[in-house]
Every structure is written in C-alpha cells, then in structure tokens.
C-alpha positions in Angstrom: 79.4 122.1 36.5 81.7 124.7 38.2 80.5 126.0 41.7 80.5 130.1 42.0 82.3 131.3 44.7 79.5 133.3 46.3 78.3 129.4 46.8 81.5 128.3 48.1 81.9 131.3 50.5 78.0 130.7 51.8 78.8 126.6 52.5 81.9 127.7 54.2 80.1 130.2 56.2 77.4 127.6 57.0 80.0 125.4 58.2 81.8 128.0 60.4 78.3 128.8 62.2 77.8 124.6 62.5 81.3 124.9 64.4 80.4 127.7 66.5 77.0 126.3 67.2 78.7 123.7 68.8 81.4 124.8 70.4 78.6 127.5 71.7 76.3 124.9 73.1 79.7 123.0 74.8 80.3 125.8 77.1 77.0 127.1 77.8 76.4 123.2 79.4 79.7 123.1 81.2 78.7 126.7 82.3 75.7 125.2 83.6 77.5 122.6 85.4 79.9 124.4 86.4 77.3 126.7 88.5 75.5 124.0 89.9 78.7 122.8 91.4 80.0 126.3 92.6 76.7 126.8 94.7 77.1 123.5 96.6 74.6 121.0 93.9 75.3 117.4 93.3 75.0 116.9 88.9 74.1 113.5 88.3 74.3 111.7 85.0 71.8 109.2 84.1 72.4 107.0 80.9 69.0 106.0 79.3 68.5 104.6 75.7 65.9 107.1 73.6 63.9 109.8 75.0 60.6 107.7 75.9 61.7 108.3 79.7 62.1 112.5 79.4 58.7 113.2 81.2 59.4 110.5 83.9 63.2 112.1 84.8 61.3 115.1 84.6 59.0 114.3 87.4 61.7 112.7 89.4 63.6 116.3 89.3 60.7 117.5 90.3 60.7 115.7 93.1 64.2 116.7 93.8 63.6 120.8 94.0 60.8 120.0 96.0 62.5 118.4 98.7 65.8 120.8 97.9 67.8 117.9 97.8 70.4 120.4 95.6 70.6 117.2 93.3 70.2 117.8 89.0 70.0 115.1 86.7 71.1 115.3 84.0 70.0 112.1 81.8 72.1 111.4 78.8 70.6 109.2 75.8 72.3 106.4 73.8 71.1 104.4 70.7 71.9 101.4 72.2 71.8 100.4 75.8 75.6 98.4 75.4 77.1 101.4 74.9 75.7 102.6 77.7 76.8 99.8 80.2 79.8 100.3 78.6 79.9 104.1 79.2 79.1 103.4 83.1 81.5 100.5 83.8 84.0 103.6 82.5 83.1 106.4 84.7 81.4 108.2 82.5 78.3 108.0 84.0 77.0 108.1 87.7 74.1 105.8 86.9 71.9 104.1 84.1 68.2 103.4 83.8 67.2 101.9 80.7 68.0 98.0 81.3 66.1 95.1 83.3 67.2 92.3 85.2 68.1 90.0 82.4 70.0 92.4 80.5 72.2 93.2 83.3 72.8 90.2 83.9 73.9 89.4 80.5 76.4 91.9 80.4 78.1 91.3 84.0 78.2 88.0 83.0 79.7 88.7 79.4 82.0 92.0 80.0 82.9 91.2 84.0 81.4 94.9 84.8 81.1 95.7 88.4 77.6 97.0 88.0 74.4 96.7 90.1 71.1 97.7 90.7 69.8 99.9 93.5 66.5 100.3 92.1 63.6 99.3 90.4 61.2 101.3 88.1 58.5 99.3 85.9 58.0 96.6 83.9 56.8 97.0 79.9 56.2 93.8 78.1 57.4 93.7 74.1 54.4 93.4 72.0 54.2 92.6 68.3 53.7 95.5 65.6 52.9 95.5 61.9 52.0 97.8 59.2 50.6 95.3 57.1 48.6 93.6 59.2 45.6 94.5 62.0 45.6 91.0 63.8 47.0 88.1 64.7 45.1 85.9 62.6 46.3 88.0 59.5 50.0 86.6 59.7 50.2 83.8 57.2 53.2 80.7 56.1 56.2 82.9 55.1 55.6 86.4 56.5 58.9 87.8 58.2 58.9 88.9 61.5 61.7 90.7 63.3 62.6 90.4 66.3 66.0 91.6 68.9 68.9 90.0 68.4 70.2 90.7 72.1 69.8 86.9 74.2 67.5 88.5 76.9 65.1 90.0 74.3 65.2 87.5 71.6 63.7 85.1 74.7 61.0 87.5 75.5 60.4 88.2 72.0 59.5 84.3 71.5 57.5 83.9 74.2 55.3 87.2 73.0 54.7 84.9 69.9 54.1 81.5 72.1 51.9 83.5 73.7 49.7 85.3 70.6 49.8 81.6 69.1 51.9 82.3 66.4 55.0 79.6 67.7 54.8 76.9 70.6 57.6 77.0 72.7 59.3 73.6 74.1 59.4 75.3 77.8 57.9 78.9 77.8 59.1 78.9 81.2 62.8 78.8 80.6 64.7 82.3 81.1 65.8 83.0 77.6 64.4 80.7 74.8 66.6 80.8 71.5 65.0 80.1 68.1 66.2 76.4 69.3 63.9 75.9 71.8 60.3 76.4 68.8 58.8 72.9 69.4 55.8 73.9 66.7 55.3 76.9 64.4 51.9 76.6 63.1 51.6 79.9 61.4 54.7 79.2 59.2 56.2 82.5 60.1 59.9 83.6 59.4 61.9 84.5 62.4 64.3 87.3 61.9 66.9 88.6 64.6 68.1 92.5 64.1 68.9 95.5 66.2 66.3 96.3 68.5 66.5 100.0 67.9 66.0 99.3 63.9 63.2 96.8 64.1 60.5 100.3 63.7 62.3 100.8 60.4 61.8 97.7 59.1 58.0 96.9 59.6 57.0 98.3 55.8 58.9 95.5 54.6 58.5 93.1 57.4 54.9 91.9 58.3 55.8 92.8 61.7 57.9 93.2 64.0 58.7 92.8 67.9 60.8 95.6 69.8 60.8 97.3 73.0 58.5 99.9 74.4 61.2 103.3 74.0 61.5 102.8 70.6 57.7 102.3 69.9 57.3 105.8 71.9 60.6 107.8 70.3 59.1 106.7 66.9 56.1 108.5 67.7 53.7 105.7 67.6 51.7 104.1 70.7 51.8 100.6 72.2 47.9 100.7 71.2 49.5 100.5 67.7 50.2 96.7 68.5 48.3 93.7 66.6 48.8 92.1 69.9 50.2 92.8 73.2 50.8 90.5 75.8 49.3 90.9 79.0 51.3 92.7 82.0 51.5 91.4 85.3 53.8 92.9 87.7 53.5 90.6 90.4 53.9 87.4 88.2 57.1 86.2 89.2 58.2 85.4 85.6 58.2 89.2 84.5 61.2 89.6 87.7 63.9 89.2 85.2 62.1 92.0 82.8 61.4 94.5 85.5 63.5 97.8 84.4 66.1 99.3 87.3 68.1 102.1 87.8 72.4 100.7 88.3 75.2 102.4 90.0 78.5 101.1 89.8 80.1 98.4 92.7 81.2 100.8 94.4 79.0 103.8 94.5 75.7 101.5 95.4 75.9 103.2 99.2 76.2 106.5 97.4 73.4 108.8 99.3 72.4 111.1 96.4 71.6 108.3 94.4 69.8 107.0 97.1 67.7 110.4 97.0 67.1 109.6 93.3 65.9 106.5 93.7 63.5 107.8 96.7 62.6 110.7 94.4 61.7 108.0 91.6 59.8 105.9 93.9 57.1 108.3 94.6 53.1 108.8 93.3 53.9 111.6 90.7 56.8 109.7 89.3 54.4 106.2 89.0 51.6 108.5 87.9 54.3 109.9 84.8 54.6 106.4 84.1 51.1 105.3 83.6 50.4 108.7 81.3 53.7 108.3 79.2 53.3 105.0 78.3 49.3 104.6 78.5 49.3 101.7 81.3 51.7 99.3 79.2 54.2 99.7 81.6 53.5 98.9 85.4 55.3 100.4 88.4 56.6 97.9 90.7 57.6 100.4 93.4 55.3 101.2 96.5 55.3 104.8 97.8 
C-alpha cells in the first residue's frame, strides 16, 4: 500500500511541530531560570522518583515565598531512584529526596558516592496489593507474588509478608532478609523479585504484589487499595533504616539554602501535605 504525499507531508509536519515543541519548552525553562538567577534567586534541583511527592514540594515552596527566602525548587523526577543517585553523585543535581536510610546506604557502600543526608521527611511502609484477591487469607500454595528486587526493599518486602503470615522469617529482626533467611512458608506462595517501579503492572497476572508507596500513588490507586498493610510506627526503632531523607552531596551538606529547604520541609503545612497526599500511610518524623 503506497502512502499519498499529502500523508507524508502532514507526518513530516507533525514531526517538525514535535521538534519545535521541544526545543520551545527548552528555552522557555532556561528562560525561567535564567530570570530567577538575574534577580538575585537561588534555583534548586531536587531529584525524586514519580510524582507522588508534587503537592508536598509544593507546600515546601510555599513555605519558601513566604519567608522570601528567594529560593525555587525545582524537583526533577526519575523512574528509578539509581539513576538518580547516580545523577547527584554527578552534579547534576543540588539534592535528592526519594530514598531512606537503607537505600543510601546501599549505594555509598556499592558506588563509593560521597552522599549524605541532611534531612529527614517520613516514613511509608510497603504493603501488599492484589487484583485478584481481597485478603490475606485468599492467597493460596502457588500464587506468585512480586516483590523489589533492590537488597533494601526485598528485606522489607519479606518482613511485610512475615508479618501478614504469609512466610516466617528466621530473624525478622535482621536489617535486610534475602529469600535465604524464609525459615517456614506456610501459604506455599511463590516469591518473585522485579523492578519496583513495574511491580503495579504486573498484579493482573500476579496474585499480588509488594512495592513502594510513589508508585501506588502515580498509578492512581490508594494505599487503602492494599489486602494488607503493615502497621506504621515512627518511633519504633526498626523503621530508622526506612525513614525517607532529603541528601546533598559531601561537600555541600553546610550549604545554607538547603538548610532553608530542609527548615521549610520541616514545618506544619508541609507534615499536614503529607498526611493528605498519602492518607496517613506515611508518618512524619520531623517536629516543627
């Protein structure tokens, strides 16, 4: 089948406005920048993974004008938080607030980045999903369940289904449990390890599914959605490694503009966006 060229010329001017579009939107947000910078501002960059945190950056801007700190974040998402790391430890962004404890950890440890915390913002548990199912007691010998395949996840991940009775854990203590460390699996469940940021996708052909709280949120479902949730206690010392920060490179940790963010984050209207956005599943561990 030949193609006309009235068609050809109306996908090649498609294209052209795709281009321009583009190229359009490029310098209209250096312009901005650009302005912001010329009238004496501070533009700060702030790596998180999804857009589950928008309204809460939003509040901590907020915060910002009102004290005409001359500070604008600009937050810049990623699919995957190791990119993100990854994009920080190269200068390509001021500072990242997706990650916890454990995560960070994991990738100083792993990657040698000179990365550290100068702030914490919540803590949101990982609770088990299914579109098959509406309860624990539902999941039978043989069902698949996916869960992260990142160390620090696939722990918590376990000890979410130690904890709804689905596995028994050897120690559910221990920092990050591996698939090694099931003593019992009573339900007779198959554990699956994938990409945290897929797991959502898979539940019509999984029986269910464990995965952090962004992606529950960016795929437009609620943690009320879950067949079971674990309970959330901020002030139990073994959520510490889970709790969620905000991380400036080495050598910018002293820097005072992030120091205004983080004051700006750790304030009522910013732990009251928290508690709306993600329905009280996620708990502030900030005073203000």
């Amino acid at each position: 089948m030949t193609i006309s060229k009235r068609t050809k010329a109306k996908k090649n001017l498609i294209v052209i406005l795709f281009v321009l579009a583009v190229v359009i939107s490029g310098i209209v947000g250096y312009s901005v920048y650009r302005n912001i910078q010329n009238n004496g501002g501070t533009v700060v960059t702030v790596g998180v993974v999804g857009n589950s945190d928008d309204v809460i950056w939003e509040a901590v801007q907020k915060e910002l004008d009102n004290e005409k700190s001359g500070i604008t974040i600009q937050t810049k998402a990623f699919q995957d938080g190791i990119y993100a790391n990854q994009a920080q430890a190269n200068g390509e962004l001021d500072l990242t607030a997706f990650q916890h404890y454990a995560f960070l950890n994991q990738e100083k440890e792993q990657k040698g980045y000179k990365l550290t915390a100068i702030g914490e913002t919540y803590v949101s548990p990982l609770n088990l999903y299914s579109k098959k199912y509406k309860s624990v007691k539902d999941f039978k010998a043989g069902d698949k369940i996916a869960i992260p395949n990142n160390a620090t996840n696939t722990g918590r991940a376990l000890k979410v289904l130690d904890s709804a009775g689905l596995i028994k854990l050897k120690d559910n203590t221990k920092a990050n449990p591996t698939v090694d460390d099931i003593a019992e699996n009573p339900s007779g469940i198959d554990i699956e390890l994938n990409d945290a940021a897929a797991i959502i996708n898979l539940l019509p052909d999984y029986a269910g599914g464990i995965t952090n709280t962004n992606f529950i949120i960016d795929a437009g479902m609620s943690t009320e959605d879950a067949v079971y949730q674990a309970p959330v206690d901020a002030n139990n010392k073994s959520f510490k490694p889970y709790i969620n920060i905000i991380v400036a490179r080495d050598d910018q940790k002293n820097n005072a503009a992030y120091k205004k963010i983080v004051d700006a984050y750790h304030t009522k209207a910013v732990a009251k966006a928290i508690t709306k956005n993600y329905k009280g599943a996620a708990v502030p561990v900030f005073k203000y």
